[in-house]
Backbone and ligand atoms as CSV (ligand in chain L), in Angstrom:
chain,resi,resn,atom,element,x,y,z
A,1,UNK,N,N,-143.547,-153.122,-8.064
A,1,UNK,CA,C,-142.454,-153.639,-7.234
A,1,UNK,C,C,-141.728,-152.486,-6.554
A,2,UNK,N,N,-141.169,-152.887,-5.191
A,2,UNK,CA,C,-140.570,-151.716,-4.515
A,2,UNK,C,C,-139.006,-152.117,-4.753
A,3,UNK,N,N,-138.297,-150.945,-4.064
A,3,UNK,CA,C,-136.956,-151.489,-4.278
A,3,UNK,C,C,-136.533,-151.714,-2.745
A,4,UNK,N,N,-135.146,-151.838,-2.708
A,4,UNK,CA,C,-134.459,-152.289,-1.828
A,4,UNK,C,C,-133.375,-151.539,-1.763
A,5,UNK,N,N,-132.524,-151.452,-0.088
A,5,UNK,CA,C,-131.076,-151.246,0.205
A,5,UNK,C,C,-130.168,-151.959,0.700
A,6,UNK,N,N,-129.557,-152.440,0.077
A,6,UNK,CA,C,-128.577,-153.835,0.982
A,6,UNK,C,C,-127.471,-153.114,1.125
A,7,UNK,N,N,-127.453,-152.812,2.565
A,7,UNK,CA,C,-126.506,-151.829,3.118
A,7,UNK,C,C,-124.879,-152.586,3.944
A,8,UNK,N,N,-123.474,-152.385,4.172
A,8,UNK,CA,C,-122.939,-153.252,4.711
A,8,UNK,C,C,-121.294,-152.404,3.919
A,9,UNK,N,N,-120.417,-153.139,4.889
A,9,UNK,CA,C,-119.064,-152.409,4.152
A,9,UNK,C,C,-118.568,-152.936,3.628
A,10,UNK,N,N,-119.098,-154.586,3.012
A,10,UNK,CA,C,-118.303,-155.524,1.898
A,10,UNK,C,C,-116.841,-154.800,1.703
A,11,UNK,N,N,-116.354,-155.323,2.678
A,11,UNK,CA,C,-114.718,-155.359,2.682
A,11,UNK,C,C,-114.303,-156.828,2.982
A,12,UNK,N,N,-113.859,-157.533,1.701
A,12,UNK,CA,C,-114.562,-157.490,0.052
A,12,UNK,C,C,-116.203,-158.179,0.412
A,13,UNK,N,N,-116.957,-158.128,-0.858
A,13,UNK,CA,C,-117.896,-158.710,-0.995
A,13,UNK,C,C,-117.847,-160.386,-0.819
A,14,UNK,N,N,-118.766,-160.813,-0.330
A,14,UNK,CA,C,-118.723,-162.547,-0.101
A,14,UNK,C,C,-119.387,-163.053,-1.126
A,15,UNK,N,N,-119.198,-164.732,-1.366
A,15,UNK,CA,C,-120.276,-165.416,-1.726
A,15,UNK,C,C,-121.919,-164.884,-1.123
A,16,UNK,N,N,-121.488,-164.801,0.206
A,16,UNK,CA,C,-122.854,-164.988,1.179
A,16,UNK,C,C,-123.135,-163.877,0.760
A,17,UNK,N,N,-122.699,-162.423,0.306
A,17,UNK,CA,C,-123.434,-161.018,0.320
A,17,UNK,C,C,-124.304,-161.498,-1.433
A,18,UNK,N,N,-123.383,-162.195,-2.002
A,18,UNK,CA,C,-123.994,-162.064,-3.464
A,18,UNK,C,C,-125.059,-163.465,-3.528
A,19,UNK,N,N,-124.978,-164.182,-2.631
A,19,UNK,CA,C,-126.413,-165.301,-2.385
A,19,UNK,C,C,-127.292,-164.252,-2.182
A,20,UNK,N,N,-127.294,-163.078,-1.335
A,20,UNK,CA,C,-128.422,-162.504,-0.765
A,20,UNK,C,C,-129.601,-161.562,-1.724
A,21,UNK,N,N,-128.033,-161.025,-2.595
A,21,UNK,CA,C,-128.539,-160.553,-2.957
A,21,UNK,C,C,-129.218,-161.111,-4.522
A,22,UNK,N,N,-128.721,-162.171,-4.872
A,22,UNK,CA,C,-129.361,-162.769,-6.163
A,22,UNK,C,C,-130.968,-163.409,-5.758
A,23,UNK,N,N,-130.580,-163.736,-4.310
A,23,UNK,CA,C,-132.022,-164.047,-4.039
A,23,UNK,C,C,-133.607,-163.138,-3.521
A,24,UNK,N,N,-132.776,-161.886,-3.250
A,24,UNK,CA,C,-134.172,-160.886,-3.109
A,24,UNK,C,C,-134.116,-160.168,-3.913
A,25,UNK,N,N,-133.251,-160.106,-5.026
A,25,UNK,CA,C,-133.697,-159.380,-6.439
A,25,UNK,C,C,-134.926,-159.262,-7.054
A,26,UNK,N,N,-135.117,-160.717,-7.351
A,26,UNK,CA,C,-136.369,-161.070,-7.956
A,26,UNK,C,C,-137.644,-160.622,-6.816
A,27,UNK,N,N,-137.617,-160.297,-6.002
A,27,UNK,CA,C,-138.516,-159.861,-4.935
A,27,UNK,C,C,-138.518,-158.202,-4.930
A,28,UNK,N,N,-137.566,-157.804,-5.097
A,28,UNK,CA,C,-137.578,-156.368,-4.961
A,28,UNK,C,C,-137.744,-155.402,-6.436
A,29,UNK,N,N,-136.799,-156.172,-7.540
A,29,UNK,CA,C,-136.617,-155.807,-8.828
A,29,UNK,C,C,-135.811,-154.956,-8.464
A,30,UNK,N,N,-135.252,-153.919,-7.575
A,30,UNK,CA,C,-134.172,-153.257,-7.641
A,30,UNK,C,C,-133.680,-153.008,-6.413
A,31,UNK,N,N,-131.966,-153.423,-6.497
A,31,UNK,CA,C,-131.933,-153.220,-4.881
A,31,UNK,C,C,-130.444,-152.399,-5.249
A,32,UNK,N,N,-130.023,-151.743,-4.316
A,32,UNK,CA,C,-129.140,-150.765,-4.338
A,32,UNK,C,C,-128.152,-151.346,-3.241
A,33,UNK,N,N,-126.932,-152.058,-3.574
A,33,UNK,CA,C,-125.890,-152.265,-2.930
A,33,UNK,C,C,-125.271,-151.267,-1.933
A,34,UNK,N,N,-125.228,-150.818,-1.002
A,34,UNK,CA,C,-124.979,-149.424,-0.521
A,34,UNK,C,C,-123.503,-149.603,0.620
A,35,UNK,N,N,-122.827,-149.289,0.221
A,35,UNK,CA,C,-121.161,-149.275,0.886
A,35,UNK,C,C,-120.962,-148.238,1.292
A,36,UNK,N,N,-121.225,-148.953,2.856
A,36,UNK,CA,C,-120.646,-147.654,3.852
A,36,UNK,C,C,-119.488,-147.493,3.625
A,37,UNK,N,N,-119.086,-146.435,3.491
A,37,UNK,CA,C,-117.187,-145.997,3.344
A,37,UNK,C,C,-116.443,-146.357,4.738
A,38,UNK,N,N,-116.870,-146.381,5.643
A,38,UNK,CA,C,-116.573,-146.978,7.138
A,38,UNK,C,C,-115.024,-146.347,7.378
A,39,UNK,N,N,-114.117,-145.381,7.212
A,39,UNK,CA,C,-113.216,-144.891,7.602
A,39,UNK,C,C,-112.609,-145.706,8.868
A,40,UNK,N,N,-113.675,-145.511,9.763
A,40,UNK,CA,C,-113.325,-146.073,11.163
A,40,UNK,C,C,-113.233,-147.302,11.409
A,41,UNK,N,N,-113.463,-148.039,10.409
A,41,UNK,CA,C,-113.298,-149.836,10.386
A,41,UNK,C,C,-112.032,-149.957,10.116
A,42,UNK,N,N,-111.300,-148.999,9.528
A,42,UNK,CA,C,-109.736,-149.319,8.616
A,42,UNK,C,C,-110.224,-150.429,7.645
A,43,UNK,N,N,-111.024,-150.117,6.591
A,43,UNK,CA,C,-111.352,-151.211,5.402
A,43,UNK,C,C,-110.115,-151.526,4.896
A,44,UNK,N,N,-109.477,-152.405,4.105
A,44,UNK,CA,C,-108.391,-153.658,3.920
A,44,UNK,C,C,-108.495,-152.814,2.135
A,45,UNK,N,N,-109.554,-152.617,1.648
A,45,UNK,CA,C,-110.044,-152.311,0.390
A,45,UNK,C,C,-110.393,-150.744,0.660
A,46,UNK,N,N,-110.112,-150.043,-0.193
A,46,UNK,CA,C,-110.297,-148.580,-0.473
A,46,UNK,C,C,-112.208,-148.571,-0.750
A,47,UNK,N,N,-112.731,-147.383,-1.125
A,47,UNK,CA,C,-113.934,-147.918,-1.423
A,47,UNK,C,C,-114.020,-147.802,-3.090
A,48,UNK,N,N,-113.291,-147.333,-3.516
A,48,UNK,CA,C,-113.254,-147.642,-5.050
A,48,UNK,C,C,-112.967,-149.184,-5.521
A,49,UNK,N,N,-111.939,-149.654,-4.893
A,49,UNK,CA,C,-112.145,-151.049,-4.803
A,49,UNK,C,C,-113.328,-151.939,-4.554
A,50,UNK,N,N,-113.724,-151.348,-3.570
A,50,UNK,CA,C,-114.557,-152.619,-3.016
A,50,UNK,C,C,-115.559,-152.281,-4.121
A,51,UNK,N,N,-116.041,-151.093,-4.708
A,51,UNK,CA,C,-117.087,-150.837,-5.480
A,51,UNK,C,C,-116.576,-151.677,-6.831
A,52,UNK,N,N,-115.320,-151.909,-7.362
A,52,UNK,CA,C,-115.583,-152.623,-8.344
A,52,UNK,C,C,-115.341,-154.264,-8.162
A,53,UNK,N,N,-114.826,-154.281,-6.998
A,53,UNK,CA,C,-114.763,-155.679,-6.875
A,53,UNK,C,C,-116.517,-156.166,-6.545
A,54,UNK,N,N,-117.294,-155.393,-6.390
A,54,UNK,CA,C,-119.333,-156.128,-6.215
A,54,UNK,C,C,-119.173,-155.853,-7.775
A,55,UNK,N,N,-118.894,-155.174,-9.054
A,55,UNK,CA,C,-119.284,-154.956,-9.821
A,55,UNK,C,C,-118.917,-155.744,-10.582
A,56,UNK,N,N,-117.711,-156.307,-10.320
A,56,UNK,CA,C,-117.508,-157.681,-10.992
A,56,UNK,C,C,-118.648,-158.527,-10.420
A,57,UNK,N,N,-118.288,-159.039,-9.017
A,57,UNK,CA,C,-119.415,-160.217,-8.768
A,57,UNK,C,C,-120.464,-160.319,-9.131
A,58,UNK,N,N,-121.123,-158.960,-9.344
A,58,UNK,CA,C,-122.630,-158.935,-9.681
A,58,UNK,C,C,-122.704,-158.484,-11.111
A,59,UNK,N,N,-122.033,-158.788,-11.899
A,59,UNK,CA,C,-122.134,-158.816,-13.482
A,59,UNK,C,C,-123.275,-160.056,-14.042
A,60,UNK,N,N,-124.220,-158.949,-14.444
A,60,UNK,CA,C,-125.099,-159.769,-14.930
A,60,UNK,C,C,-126.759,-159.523,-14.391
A,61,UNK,N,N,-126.460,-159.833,-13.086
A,61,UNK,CA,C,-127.175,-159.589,-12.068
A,61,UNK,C,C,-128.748,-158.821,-12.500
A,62,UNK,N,N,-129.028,-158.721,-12.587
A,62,UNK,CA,C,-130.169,-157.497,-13.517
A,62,UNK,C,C,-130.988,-156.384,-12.163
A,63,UNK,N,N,-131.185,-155.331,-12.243
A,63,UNK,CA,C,-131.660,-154.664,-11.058
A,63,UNK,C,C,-131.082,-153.972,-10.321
A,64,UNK,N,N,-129.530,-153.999,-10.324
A,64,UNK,CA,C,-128.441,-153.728,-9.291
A,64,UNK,C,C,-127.570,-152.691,-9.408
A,65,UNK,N,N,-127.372,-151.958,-8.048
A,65,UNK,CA,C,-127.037,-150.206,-8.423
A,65,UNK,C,C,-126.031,-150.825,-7.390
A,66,UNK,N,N,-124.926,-149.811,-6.965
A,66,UNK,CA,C,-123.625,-150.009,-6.168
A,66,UNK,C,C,-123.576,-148.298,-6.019
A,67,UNK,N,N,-123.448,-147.951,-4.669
A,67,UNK,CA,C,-123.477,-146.989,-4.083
A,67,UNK,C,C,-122.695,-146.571,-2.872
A,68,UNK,N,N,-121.460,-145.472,-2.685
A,68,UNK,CA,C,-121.605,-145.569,-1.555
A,68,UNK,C,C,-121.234,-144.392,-0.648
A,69,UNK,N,N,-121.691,-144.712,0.684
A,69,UNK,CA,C,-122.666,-143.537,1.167
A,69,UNK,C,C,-121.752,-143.029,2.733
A,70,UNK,N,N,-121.741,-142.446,2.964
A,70,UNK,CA,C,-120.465,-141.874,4.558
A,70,UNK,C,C,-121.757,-141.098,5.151
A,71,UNK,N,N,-122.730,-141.986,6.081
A,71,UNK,CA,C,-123.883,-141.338,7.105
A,71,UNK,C,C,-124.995,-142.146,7.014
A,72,UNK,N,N,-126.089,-141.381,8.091
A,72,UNK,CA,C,-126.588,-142.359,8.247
A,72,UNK,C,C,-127.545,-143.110,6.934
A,73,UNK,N,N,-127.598,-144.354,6.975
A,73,UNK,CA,C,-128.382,-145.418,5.962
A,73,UNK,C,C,-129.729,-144.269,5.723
A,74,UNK,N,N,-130.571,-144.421,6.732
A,74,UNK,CA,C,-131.826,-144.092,6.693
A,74,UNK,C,C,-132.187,-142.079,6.000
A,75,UNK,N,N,-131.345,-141.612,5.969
A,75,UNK,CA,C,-130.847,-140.438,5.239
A,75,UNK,C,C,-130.317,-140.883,3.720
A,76,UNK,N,N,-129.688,-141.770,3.333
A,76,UNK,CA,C,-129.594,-142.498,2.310
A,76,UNK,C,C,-131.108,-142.937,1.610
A,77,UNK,N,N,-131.527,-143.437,2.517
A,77,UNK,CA,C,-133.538,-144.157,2.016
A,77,UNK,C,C,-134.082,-142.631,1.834
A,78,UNK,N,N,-134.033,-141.690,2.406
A,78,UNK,CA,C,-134.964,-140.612,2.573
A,78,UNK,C,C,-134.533,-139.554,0.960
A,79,UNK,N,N,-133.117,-139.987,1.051
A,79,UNK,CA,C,-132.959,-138.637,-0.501
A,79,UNK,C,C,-133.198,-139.614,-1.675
A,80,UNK,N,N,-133.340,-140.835,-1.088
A,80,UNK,CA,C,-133.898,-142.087,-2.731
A,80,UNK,C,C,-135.193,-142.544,-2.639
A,81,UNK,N,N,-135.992,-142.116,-1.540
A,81,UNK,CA,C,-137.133,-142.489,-1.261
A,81,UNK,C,C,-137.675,-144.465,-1.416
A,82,UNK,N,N,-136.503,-144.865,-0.838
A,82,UNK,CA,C,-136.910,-146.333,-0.703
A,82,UNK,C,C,-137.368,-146.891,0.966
A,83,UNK,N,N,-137.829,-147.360,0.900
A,83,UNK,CA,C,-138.261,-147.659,2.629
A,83,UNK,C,C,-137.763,-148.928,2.734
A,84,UNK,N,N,-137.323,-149.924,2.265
A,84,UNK,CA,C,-136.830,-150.907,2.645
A,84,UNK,C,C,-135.240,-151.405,2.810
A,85,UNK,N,N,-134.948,-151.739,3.861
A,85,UNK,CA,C,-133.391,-152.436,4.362
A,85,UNK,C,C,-133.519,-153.577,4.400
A,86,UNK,N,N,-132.416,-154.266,3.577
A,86,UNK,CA,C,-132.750,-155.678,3.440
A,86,UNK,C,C,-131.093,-155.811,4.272
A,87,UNK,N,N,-130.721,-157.329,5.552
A,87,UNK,CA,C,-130.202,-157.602,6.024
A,87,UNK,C,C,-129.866,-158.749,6.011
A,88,UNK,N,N,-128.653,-159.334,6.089
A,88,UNK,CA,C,-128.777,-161.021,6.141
A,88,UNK,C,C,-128.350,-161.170,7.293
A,89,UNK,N,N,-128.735,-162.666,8.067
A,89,UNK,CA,C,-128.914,-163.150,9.251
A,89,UNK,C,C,-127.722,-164.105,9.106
A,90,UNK,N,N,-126.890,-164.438,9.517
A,90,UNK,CA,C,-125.997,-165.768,10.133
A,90,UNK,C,C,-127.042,-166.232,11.242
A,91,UNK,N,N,-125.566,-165.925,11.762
A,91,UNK,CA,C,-126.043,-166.916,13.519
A,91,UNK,C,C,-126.836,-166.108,14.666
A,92,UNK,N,N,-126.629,-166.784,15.506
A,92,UNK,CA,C,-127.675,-166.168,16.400
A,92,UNK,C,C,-127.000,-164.611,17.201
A,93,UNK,N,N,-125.797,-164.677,16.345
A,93,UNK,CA,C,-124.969,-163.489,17.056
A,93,UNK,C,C,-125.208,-162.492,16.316
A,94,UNK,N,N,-125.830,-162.729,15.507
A,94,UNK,CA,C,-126.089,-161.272,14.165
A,94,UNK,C,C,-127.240,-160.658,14.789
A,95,UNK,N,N,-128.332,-161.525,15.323
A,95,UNK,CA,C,-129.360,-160.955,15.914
A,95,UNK,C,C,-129.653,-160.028,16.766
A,96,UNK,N,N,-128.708,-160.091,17.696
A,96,UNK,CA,C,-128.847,-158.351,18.583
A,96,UNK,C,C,-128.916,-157.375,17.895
A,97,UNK,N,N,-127.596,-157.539,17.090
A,97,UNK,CA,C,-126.912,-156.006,16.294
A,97,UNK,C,C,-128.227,-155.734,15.547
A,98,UNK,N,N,-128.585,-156.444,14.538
A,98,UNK,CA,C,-129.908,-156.204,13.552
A,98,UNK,C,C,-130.758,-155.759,14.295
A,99,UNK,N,N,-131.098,-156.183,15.601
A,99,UNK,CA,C,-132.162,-155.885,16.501
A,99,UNK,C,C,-132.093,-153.895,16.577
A,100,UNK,N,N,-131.358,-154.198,17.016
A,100,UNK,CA,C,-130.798,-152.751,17.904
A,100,UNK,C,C,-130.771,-151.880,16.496
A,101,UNK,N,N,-130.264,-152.120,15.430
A,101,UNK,CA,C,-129.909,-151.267,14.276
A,101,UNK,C,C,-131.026,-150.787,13.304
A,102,UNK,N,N,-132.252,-152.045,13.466
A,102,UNK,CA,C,-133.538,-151.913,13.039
A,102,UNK,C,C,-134.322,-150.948,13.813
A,103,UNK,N,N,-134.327,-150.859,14.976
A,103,UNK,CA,C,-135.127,-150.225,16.063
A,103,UNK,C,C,-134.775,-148.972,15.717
A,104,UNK,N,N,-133.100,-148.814,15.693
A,104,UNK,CA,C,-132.799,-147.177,15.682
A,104,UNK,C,C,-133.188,-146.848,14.474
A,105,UNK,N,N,-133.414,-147.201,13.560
A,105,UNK,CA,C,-133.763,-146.837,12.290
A,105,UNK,C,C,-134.937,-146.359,12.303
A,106,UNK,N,N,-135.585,-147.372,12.302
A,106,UNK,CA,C,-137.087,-147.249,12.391
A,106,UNK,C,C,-137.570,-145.471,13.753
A,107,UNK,N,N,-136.967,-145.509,14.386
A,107,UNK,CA,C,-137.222,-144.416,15.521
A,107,UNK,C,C,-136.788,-143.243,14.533
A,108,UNK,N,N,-135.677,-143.435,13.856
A,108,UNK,CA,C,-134.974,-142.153,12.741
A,108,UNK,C,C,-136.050,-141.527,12.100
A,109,UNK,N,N,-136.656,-143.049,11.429
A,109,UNK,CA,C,-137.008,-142.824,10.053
A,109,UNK,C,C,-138.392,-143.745,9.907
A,110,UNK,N,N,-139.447,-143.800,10.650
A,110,UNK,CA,C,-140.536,-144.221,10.871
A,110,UNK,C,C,-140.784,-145.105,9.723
A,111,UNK,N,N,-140.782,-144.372,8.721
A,111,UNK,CA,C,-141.445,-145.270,7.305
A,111,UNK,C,C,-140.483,-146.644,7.011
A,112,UNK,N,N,-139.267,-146.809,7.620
A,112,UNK,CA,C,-138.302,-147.944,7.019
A,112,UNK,C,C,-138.583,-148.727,7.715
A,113,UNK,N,N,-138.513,-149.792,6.638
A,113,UNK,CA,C,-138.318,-150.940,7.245
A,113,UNK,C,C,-137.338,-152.117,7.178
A,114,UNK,N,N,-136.618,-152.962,7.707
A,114,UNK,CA,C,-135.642,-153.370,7.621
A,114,UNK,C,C,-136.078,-155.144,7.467
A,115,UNK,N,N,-135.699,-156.182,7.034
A,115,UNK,CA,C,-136.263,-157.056,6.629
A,115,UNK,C,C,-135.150,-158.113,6.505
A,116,UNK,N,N,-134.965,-158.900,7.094
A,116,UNK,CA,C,-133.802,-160.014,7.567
A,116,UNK,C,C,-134.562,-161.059,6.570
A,117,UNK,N,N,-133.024,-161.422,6.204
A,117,UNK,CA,C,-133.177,-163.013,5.187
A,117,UNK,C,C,-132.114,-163.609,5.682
A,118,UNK,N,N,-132.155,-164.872,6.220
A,118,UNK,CA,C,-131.582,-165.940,6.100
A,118,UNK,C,C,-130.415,-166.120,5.997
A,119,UNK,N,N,-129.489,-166.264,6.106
A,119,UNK,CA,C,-128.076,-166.815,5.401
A,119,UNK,C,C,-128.143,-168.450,4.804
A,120,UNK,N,N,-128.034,-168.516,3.609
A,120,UNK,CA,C,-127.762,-169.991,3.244
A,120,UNK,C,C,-127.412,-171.158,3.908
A,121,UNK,N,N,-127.232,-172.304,4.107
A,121,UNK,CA,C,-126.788,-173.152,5.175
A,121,UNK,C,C,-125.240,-173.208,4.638
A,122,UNK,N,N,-124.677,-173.138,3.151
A,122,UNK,CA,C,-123.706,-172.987,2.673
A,122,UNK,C,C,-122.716,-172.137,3.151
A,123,UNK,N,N,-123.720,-170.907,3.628
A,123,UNK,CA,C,-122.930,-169.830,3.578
A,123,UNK,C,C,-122.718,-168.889,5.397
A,124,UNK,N,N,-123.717,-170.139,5.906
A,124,UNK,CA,C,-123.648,-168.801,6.979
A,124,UNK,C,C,-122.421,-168.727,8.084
A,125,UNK,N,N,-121.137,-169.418,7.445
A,125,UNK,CA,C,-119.881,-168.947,8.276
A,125,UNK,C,C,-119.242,-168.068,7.803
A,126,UNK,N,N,-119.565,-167.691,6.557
A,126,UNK,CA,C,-118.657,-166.863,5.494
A,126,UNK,C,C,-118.881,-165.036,5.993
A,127,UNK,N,N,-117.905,-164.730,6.094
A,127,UNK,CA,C,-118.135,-163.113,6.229
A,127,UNK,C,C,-116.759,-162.437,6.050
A,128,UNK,N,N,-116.670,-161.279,5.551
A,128,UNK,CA,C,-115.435,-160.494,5.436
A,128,UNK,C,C,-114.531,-160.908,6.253
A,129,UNK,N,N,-114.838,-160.524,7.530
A,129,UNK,CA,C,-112.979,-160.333,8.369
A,129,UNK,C,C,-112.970,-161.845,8.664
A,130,UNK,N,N,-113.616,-163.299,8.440
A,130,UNK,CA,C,-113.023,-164.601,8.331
A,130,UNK,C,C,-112.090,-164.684,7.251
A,131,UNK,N,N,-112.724,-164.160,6.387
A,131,UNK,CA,C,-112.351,-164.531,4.913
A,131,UNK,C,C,-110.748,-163.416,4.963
A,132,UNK,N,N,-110.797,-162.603,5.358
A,132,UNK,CA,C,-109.729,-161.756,5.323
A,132,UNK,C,C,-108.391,-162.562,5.966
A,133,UNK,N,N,-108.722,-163.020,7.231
A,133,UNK,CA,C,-108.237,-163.716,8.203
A,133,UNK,C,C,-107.860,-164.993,7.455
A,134,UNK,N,N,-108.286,-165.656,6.662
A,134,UNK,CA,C,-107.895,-167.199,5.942
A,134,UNK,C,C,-106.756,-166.772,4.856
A,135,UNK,N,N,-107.108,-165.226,4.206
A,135,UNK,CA,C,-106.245,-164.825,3.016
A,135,UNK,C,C,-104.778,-164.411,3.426
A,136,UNK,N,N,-105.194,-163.490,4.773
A,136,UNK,CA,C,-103.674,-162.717,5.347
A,136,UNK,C,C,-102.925,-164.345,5.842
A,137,UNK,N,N,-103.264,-165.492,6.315
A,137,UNK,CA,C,-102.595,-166.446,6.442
A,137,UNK,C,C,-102.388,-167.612,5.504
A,138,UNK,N,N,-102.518,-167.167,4.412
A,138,UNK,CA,C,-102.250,-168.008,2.571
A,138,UNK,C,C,-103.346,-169.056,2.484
A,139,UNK,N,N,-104.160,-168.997,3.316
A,139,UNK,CA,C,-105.188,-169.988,3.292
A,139,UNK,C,C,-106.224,-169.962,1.744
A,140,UNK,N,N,-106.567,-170.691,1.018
A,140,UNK,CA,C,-107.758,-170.632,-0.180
A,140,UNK,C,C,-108.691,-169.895,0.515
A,141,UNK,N,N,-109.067,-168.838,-0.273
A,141,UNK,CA,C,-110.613,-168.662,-0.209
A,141,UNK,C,C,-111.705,-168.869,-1.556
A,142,UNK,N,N,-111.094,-169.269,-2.004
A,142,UNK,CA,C,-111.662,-169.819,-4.000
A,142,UNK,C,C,-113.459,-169.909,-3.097
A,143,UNK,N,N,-114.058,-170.658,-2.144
A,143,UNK,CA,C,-115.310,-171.208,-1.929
A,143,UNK,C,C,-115.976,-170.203,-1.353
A,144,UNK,N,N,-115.523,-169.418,-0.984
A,144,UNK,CA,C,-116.226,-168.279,-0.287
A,144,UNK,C,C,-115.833,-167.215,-0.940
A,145,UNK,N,N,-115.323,-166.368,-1.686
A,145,UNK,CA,C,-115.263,-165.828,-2.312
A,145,UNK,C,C,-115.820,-165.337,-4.184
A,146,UNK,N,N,-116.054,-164.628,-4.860
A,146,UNK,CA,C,-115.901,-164.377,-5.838
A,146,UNK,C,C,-114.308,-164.387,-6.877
A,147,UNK,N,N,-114.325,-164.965,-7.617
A,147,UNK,CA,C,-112.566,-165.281,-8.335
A,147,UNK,C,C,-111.933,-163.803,-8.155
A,148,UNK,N,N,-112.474,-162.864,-8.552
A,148,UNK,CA,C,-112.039,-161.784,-8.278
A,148,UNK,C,C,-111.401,-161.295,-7.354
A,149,UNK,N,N,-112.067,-161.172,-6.283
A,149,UNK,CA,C,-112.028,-161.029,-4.971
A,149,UNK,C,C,-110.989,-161.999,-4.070
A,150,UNK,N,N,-110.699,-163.012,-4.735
A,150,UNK,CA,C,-110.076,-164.022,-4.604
A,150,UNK,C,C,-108.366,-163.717,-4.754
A,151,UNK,N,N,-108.797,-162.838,-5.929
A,151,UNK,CA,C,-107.342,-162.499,-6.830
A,151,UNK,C,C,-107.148,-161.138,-5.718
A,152,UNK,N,N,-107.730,-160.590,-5.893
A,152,UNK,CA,C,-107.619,-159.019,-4.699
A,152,UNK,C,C,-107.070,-159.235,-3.561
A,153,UNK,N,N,-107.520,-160.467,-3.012
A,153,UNK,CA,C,-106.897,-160.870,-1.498
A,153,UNK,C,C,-105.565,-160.972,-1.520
A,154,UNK,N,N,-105.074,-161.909,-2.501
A,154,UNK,CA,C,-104.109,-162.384,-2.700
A,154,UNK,C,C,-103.326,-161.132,-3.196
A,155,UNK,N,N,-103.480,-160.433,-4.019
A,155,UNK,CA,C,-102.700,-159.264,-4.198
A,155,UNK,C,C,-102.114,-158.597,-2.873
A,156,UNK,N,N,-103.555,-157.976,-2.456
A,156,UNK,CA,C,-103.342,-157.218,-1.014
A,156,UNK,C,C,-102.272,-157.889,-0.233
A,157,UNK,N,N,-102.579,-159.150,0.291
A,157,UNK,CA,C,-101.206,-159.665,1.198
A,157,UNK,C,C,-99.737,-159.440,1.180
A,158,UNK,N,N,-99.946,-159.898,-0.664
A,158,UNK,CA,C,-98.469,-160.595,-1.573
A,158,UNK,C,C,-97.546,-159.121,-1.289
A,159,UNK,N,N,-98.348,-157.908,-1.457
A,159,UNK,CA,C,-97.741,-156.707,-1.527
A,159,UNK,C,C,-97.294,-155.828,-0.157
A,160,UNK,N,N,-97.843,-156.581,1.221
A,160,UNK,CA,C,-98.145,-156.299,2.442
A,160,UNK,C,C,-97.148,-156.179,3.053
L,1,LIG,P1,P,-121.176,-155.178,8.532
L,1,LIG,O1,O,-120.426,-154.069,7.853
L,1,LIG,O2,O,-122.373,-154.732,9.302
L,1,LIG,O3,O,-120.318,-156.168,9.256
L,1,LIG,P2,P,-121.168,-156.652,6.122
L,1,LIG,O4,O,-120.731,-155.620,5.202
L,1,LIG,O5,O,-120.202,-157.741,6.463
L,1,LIG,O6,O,-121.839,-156.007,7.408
L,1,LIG,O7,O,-122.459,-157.361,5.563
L,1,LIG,C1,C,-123.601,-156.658,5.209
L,1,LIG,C2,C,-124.807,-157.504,5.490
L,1,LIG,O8,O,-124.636,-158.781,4.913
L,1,LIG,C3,C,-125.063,-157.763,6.984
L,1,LIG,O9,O,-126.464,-157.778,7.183
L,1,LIG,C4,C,-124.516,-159.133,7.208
L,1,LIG,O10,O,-125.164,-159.799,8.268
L,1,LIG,C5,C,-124.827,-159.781,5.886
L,1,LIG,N1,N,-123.950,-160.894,5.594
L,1,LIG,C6,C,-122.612,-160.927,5.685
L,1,LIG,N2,N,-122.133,-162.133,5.356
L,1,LIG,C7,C,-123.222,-162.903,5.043
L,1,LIG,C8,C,-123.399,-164.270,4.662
L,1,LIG,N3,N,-122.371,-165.101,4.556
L,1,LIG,N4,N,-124.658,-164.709,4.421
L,1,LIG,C9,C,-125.693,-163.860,4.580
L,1,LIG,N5,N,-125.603,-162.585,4.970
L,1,LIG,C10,C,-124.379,-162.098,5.199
């Protein structure tokens, strides 16, 4: 079995990031959560946070490393020697970016390959800055979220 990189700035982690990844586990046997530190996003979550808020969600999980990395992904694959990027798909608007982000990769780093799954039908509205956006306005996120993560939101605001 090969492994995997499920790369992304889970600011926080979703339901939808931890569907993805419970479901290509068993396909990969090891996949490496990889958190861009993203400075330039202004993440909501520090990255020590966000690293233990996946480590809650993915308690249990079997296979699963949490990592995270400030450059490029494919320099990340090359000092761990994994060739595969695993991506999840929403809507049809995710598709350029993946397009374009796969290509440059692949031109980087010849041997990678990047490999799109699906988003759940459950899940494919769910993503960080919605979910951020429902919390900063007292809205539930209990369904899209992890309880954790749930509780984190709610902190972050309450203290805002
Ligand atoms: P980015 O930092 O590129 O916005 P995220 O950190 O939000 O990415 O997510 C990382 C990866 O997870 C991306 O490939 C994204 O498309 C995917 N993803 C995000 N939310 C979901 C979801 N609800 N279902 C499936 N895949 C998702």
């Amino acid at each position: 079995m090969s492994a995997a990189i499920y790369p992304g700035s889970f600011d926080p982690i979703t339901n939808g990031h931890c569907d993805i990844i419970r479901r290509i586990q068993p396909i990969f046997g090891e996949i490496t959560l990889l958190l861009a530190k993203s400075p330039k996003k202004r993440p909501l979550f520090t990255v020590e946070e966000r690293i233990a808020l996946a480590e809650e969600a993915l308690e249990g999980v079997p296979g699963i490393r949490i990592a995270a990395h400030d450059g490029l992904t494919v320099d990340y694959l090359r000092k761990t020697g994994v060739r595969v990027i695993v991506r999840g798909l929403r809507a049809v608007s995710d598709f350029e970016y993946e397009l374009v982000m796969a290509n440059m990769n692949k031109k980087l780093s010849p041997g990678v390959e990047t490999m799109l799954v699906f988003a759940s039908p459950e899940y494919y509205y769910v993503s960080s800055n919605t979910v951020k956006e429902v919390a900063m306005h007292g809205g539930s996120v209990k369904d899209f979220v992890p309880p954790g993560v749930a509780k984190a939101l709610e902190a972050k605001f309450e203290s805002r």
